[in-house]
N, C-alpha and C positions, 0 to 999 in steps of 0.2 A: 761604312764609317762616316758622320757623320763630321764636314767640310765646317773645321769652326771662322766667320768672316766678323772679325771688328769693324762695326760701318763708323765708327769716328774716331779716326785719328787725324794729325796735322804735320806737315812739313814745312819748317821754315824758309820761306823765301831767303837767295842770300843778299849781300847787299847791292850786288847788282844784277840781282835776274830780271829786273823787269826793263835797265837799258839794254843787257845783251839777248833779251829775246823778242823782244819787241820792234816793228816797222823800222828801219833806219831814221823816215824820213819823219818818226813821230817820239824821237829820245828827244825831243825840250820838254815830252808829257810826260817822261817815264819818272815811275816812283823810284825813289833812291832811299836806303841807308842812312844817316848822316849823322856824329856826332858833335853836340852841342858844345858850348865852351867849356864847361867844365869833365865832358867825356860823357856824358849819355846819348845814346845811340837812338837817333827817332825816324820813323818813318817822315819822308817829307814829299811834298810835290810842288814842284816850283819856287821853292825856298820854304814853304809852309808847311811849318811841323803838325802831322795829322794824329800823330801816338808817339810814344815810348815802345820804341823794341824793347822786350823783357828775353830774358833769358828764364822761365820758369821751368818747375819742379812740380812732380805731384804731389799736395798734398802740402805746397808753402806760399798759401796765397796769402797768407801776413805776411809773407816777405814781400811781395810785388809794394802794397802800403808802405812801405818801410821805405822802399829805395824811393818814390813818389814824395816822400818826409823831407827825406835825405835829398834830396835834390831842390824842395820848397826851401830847406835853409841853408841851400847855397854850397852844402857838404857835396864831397866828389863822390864816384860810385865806389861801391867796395868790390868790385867787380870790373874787369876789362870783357866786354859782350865776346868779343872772337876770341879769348883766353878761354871760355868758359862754358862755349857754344857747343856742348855734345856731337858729335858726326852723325849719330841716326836720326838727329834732330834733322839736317838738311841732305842727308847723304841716302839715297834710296836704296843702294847698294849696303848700308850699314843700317839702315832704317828693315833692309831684309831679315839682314841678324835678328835684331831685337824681336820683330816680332813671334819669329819661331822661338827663344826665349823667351819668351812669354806666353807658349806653350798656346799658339797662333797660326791658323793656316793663313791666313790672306787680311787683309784691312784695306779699309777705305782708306784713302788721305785726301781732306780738304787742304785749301792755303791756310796760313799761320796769319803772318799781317795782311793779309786779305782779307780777312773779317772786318778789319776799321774804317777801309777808306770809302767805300761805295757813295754812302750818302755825301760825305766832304766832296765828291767830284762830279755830285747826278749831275749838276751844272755844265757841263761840257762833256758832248757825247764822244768827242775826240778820244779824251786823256781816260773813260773809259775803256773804249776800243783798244788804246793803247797797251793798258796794263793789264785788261783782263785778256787779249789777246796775246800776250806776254808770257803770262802763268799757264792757258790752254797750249802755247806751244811746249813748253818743258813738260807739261802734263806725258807728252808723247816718250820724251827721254826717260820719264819715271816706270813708264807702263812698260819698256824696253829691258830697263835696270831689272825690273821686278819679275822678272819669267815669268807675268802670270799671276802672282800674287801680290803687288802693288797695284792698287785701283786710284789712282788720284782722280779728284773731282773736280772738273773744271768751272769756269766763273762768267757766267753769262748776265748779258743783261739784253729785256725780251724789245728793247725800246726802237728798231731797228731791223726788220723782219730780212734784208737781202745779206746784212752782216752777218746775223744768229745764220741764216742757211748756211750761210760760208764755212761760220764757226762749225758748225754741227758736221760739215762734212767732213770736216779737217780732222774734227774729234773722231769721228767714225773709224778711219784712215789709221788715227794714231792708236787704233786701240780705247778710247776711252769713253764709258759709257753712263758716268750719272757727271750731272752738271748743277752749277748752286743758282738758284735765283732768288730777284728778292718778293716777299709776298705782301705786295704791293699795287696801287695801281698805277701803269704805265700809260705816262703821259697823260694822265687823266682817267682813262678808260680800265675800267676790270678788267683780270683777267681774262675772265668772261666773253668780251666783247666780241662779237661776229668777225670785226677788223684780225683779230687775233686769230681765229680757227686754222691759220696758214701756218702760226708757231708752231702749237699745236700736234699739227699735222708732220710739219718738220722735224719734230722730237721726234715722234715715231719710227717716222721713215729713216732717221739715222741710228734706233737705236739706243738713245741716249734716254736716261731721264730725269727729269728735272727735277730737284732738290733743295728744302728750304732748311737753312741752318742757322743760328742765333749769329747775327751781326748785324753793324751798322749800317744798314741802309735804310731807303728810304722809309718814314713813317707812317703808322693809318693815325697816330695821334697830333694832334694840334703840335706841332714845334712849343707853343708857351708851357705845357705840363712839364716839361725836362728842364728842371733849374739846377744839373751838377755840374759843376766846372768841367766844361768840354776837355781845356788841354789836361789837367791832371787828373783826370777819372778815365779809368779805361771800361768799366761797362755804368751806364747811365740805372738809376737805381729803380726807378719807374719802368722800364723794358724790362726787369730783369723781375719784376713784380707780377709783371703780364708777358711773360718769356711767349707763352703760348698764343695770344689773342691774334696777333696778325697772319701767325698760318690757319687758324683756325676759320676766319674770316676770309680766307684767301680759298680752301679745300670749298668754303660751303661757299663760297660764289661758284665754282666751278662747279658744283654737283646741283645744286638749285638753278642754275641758267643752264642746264643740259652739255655742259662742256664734255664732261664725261661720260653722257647718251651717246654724244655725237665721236668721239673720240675711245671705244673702247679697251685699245690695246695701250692708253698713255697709262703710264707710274709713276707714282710721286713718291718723294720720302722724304720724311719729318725727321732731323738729326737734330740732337742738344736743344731741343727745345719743351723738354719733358714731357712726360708721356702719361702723367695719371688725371691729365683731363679728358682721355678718350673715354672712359665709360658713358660720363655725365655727359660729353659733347653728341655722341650718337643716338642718348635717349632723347636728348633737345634738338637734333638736326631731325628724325623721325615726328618727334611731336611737334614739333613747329609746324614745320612741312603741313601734316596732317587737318590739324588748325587754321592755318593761313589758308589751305587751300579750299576747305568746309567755307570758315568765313568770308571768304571773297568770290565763292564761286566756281574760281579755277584756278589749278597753278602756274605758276613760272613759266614753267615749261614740260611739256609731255616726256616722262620718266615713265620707265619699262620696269622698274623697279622701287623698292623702297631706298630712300636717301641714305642711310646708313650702307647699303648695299654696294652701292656704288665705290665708298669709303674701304669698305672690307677685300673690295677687289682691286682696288687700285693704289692704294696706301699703306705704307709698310713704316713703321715710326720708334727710331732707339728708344729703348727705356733702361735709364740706369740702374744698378742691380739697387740700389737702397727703394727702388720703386716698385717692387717683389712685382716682377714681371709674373710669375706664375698665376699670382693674385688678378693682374691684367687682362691676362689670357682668358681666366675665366669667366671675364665679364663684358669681353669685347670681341673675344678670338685670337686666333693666330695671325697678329697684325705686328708682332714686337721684333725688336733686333737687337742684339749686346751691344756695349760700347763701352771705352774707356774712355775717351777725349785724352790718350798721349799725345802729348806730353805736357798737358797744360794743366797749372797748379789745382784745379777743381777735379779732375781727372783722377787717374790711377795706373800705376803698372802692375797692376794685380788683378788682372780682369776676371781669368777664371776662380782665383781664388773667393771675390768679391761675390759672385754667381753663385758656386756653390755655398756659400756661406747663407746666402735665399732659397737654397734647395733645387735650384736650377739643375738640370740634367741636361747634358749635347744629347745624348743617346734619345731621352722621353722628348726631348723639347729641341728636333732639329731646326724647327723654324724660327726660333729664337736666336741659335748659335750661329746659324749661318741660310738657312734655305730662306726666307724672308730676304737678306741682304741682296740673292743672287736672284728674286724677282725682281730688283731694279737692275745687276749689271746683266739681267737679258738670257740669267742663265735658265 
């Protein structure tokens, strides 16, 4: 019988899990909670408001605009956040419930307000360490709640190779095996880069693997293209245009500079960041490849393999069911995974119904429902 695994869902941070888990000696860095003068609830760091905590719904993302309105003219919220805050939303224990009503063996859980703040902090590698070391420690209490069937994902950044060891081993320890990073270049350097092969190497050995998910962190585009109002826009309209372009550009530095020759047992996974550029992205990483390497003589780097190949074995990437995943599969392979994104308003609590409504099958299509997922947590 085939193991059905949701790889995106979210759990809300509460308003102070990032003081009460984090360093002692590093809570002047911890992200907090805080409600504004008139009562909206925003994520802050250091007194600077980095978002609006939303309390969303699937399927009412005119509401999020709305309260965003409501707030520009000065109007109070219609809404108290903790009156209003669901328990499966932050509660793993209750978060257990739901998903087996929804007719769920296991899910992934990314952070909630984790996705906003990365790039607002790249600046200080402290108040990184701080927070995302914060959410990887409760990561542990989730995987505990969960008997098994809670997978939270922890939040790494690669910029600091003896921390990431630490983190990774920590994670090991607590149970938890995919981690988010951003697909980006660190510190300057690609992924890629030689300096790197000890990250790398370190995923492995503990297990974990590394995961790229739609949020704000850092960018491969000029900062000038992004002209939306930072504080009252919660996703920038340009990123969300080219959702896809910075892991795609992240996957094929890694397989074109031999990261993935060199490293064959690493796994990556592609969450919420749509999935029906892979057909066209594999015919283009093969024939580039191809091309580049006829015309210049030689490639990159000595591959055992065709570049697509590397992608097929090592990348496993959600596609939402409006993206008839079945359709996917047969133009790229068994590379897909289901997802919801609960509880957030683009999402759905109807996963399976959603699935079969594209003619999806668990039974024909294990690797879609769940065996895919369990190539990144190691199963």
């Amino acid at each position: 019988m085939t193991t059905i695994i949701d790889c995106d869902q979210h759990l809300y941070e509460s308003r102070t899990l990032w003081v009460d888990n984090c360093d002692p000696a590093q809570r002047d860095d911890a992200l907090r909670i805080e409600d504004d003068d008139l009562g909206y609830p925003w994520i802050t760091w250091r007194g600077t408001r980095l978002g609006m905590a939303d309390v969303q719904l699937p399927g009412e993302t005119d509401v999020l605009g709305e309260r965003r309105n409501r707030r520009l003219a000065g109007e109070a919220p219609d809404y108290l956040y903790d009156d209003v805050l669901p328990a499966d939303y932050w509660d793993p224990t209750a978060r257990l419930e739901r998903i087996h009503a929804m007719g769920l063996d296991q899910a992934m859980l990314f952070p909630n307000f984790g996705l906003l703040w990365e790039r607002r902090l790249s600046d200080s590698l402290p108040a990184l360490h701080a927070n995302m070391g914060a959410w990887n420690r409760w990561c542990s209490t989730v995987v505990a709640d969960g008997g098994g069937a809670l997978h939270p994902v922890a939040h790494l950044t690669l910029r600091d190779p003896d921390w990431l060891d630490a983190q990774l081993r920590d994670l090991e320890a607590g149970g938890v095996h995919v981690a988010m990073i951003a697909p980006a270049l660190v510190d300057g350097k690609p992924l890629s880069h030689p300096d790197h092969d000890r990250i790398w190497s370190s995923f492995v050995e503990h297990g974990v693997a590394p995961c790229f998910h739609v949020a704000d962190q850092p960018r491969v585009f000029d900062d000038a293209w992004y002209t939306d109002d930072e504080e009252h826009g919660l996703v920038n309209a340009i990123e969300s245009v080219f959702l896809y372009t910075p892991v795609a550009l992240a996957i094929t530095d890694l397989i074109v500079n031999g990261t993935l020759e060199k490293h064959p047992d690493l796994r990556l996974g592609v969450v919420e960041l749509s999935a029906i550029w892979v057909p066209l992205y594999l015919m283009m990483l093969d024939g580039a490849l191809r091309f580049t390497s006829k015309l210049n003589g030689k490639s990159i780097a000595n591959l055992s393999m065709e570049p697509s190949e590397y992608f097929r074995r090592a990348v496993r990437v959600a596609a939402f069911s409006y993206e008839q995943p079945t359709r996917l599969m047969g133009q790229s392979g068994d590379l897909f995974m289901a997802c919801s994104d609960y509880p957030h308003s683009e999402g759905t609590n109807t996963i399976l119904q959603d699935y079969e409504q594209q003619r999806c099958d668990p039974i024909e299509q294990p690797g879609l429902y769940g065996g895919n997922v369990e190539v990144l947590l190691g199963g």
